[in-house]
C-alpha positions in Angstrom: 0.0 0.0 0.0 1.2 3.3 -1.1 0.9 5.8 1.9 2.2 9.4 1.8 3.9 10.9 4.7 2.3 12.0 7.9 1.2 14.9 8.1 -0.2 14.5 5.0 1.3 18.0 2.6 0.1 17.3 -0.8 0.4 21.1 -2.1 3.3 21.9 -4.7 2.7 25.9 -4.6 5.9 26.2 -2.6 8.1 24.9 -5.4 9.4 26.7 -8.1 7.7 27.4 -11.2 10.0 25.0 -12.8 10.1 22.1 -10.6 6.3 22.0 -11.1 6.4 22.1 -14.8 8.7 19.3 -14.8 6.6 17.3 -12.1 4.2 13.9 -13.2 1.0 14.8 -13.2 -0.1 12.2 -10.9 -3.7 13.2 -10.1 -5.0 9.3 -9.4 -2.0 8.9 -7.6 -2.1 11.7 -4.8 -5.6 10.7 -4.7 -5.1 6.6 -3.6 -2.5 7.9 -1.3 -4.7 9.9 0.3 -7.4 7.6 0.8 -5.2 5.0 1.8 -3.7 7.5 4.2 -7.1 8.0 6.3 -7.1 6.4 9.4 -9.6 6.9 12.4 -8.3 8.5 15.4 -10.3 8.1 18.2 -11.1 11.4 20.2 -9.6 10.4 23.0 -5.8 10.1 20.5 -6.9 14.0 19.7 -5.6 17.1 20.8 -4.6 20.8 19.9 -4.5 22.4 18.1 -7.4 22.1 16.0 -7.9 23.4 12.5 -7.8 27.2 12.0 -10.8 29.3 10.9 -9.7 28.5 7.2 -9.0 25.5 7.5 -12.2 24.1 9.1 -13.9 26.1 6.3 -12.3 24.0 3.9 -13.3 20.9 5.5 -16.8 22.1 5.2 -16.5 23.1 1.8 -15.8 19.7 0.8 -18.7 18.2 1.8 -20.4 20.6 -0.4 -18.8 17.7 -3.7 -21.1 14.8 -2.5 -23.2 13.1 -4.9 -26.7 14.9 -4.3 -29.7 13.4 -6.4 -31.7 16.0 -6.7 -29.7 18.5 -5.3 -31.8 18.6 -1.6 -29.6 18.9 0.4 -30.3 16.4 2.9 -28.0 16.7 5.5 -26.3 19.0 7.2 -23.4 19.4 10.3 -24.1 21.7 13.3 -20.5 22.8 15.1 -19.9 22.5 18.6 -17.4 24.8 19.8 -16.3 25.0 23.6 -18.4 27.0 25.0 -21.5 24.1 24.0 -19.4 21.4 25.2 -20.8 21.5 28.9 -24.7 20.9 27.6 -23.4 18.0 25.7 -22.0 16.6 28.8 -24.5 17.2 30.4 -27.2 15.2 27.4 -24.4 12.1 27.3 -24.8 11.9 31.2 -28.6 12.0 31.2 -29.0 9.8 28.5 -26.6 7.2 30.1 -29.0 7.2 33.1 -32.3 6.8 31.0 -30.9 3.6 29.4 -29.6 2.4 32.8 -30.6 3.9 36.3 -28.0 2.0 37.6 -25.2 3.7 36.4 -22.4 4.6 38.9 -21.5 8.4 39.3 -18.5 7.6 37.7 -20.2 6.5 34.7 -21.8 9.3 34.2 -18.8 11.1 34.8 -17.0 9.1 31.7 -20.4 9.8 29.7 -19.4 13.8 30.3 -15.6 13.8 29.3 -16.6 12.3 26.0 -17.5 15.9 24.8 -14.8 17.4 25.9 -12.1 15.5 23.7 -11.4 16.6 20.6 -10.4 20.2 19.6 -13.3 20.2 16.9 -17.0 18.0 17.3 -19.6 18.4 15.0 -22.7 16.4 14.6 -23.6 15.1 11.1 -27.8 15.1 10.8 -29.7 13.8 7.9 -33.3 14.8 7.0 -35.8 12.4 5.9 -38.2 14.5 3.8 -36.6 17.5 2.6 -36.9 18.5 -1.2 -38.3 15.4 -3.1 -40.1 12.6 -1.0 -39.5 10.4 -4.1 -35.9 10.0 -3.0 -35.7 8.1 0.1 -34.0 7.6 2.9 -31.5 5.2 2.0 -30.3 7.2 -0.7 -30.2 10.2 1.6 -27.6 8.6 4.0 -25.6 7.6 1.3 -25.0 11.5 0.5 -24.7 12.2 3.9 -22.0 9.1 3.8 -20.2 11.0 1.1 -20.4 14.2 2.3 -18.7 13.1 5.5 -15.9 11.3 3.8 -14.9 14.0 1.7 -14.8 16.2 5.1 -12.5 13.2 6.4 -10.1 13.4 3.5 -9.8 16.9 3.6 -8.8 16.9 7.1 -6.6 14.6 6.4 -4.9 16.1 3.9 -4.3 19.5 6.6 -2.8 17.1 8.1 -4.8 15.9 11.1 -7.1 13.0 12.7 -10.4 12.3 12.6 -13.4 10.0 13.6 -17.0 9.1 13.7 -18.3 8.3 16.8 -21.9 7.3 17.6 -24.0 5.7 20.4 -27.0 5.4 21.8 -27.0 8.3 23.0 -27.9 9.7 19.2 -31.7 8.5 19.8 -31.6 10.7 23.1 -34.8 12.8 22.9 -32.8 15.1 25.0 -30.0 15.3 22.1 -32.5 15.8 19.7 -33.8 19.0 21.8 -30.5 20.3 22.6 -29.4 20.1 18.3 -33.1 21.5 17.5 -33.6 18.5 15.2 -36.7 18.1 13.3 -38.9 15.5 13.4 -38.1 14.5 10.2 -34.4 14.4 11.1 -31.9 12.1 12.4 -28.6 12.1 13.6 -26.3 10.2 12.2 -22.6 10.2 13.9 -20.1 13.0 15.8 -17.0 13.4 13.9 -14.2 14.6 15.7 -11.0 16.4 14.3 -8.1 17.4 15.7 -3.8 17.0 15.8 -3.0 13.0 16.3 -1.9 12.6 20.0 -0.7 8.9 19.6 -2.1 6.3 16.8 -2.4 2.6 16.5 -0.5 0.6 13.9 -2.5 1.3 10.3 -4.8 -2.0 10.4 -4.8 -4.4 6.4 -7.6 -3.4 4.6 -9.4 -6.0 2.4 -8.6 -6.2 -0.6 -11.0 -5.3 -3.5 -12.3 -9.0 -4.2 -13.3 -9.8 -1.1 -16.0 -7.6 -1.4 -16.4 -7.1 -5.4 -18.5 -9.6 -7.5 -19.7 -9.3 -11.3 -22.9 -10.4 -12.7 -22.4 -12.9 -15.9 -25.1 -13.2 -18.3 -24.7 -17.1 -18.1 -23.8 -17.9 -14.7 -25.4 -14.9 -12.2 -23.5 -13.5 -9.9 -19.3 -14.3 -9.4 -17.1 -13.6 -7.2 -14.4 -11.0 -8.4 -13.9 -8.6 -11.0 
């Protein structure tokens, strides 16, 4: 597996004007070492700094690319900066006692630090109806699936971690009060970014036919490609 070096630095607007006429343009290359390069970091492995004001906008941005039948729109990320974090504690803890009463205090406690981890949280919500009921659900998450992949990449490529995180806690009606979400809404996962702290070895991915089949006009469906 081709990775590229951590942190990640894929820009060539440093070198001269020369040097970059002379470079291979390796597009699809970059690319596969980018993707290979992702790696979830879980919050915990997170730390400042975060991403800068221009940065995070860029991450944003990029979710803006995902494949969008019908253009609706149909998700959306609401930030949670620092100042929001203690609320969130507060919903994690409360929802950790409505599943079980029997939670210790220091439980609860661990429910709470889970918001304070990584230098930047958003949630990730996807809506149900909006725009064209024709297009449903499923189709809907996907989107939202892509959306949040291309926000991993970019991140990636500043140079930081990231992760999705969800729980039970997601179904909490008192997280759906505290996001505002509509009925018609439903959130999906937290992603958390921020500067690796520590990381685990890079784990073997599959490779493509173990998941990849072909359908043959004579003999249905085989594995491989």
């Amino acid at each position: 597996m081709s990775v590229i070096p951590w942190p990640l630095n894929p820009s060539s607007r440093a070198q001269p004007a020369a040097a970059r006429a002379s470079a291979p343009d390796d597009v699809a290359g970059l690319a596969a070492a980018l993707i290979q390069s992702r790696q979830t970091i879980l919050p915990k492995r997170l730390g400042g700094p975060g991403p800068s004001a221009s940065e995070l906008a860029q991450i944003l941005q990029a979710a803006a690319h995902a494949p969008d039948h019908g253009q609706l729109l149909p998700w959306r990320f609401i930030l949670v900066p620092q100042a929001a974090r203690p609320p969130l504690a507060d919903v994690f803890a409360q929802a950790l006692l409505e599943r079980d009463p029997a939670a210790t205090a220091e439980q609860a406690e661990q429910a709470r630090e889970k918001a304070f981890r990584s230098p930047v949280l958003l949630l990730a919500v996807v809506d149900a109806e909006r725009g064209d009921a024709e297009i449903d659900l499923a189709e809907r998450t996907v989107s939202a699936g892509c959306a949040v992949q291309n926000m991993l990449l970019m991140a990636t490529a500043q140079g930081y971690g990231s992760a999705l995180t969800s729980g039970k806690a997601l179904k909490a009606p008192s997280l759906r009060a505290l996001f505002q979400l509509a009925a018609s809404e439903q959130a999906l996962c937290f992603i958390s970014i921020g500067t690796v702290l520590s990381r685990r070895a890079v784990r073997a991915r599959p490779a493509a036919g173990a998941y990849v089949s072909t359908l043959d006009a004579e003999r249905g469906v085989v594995p491989g490609f």
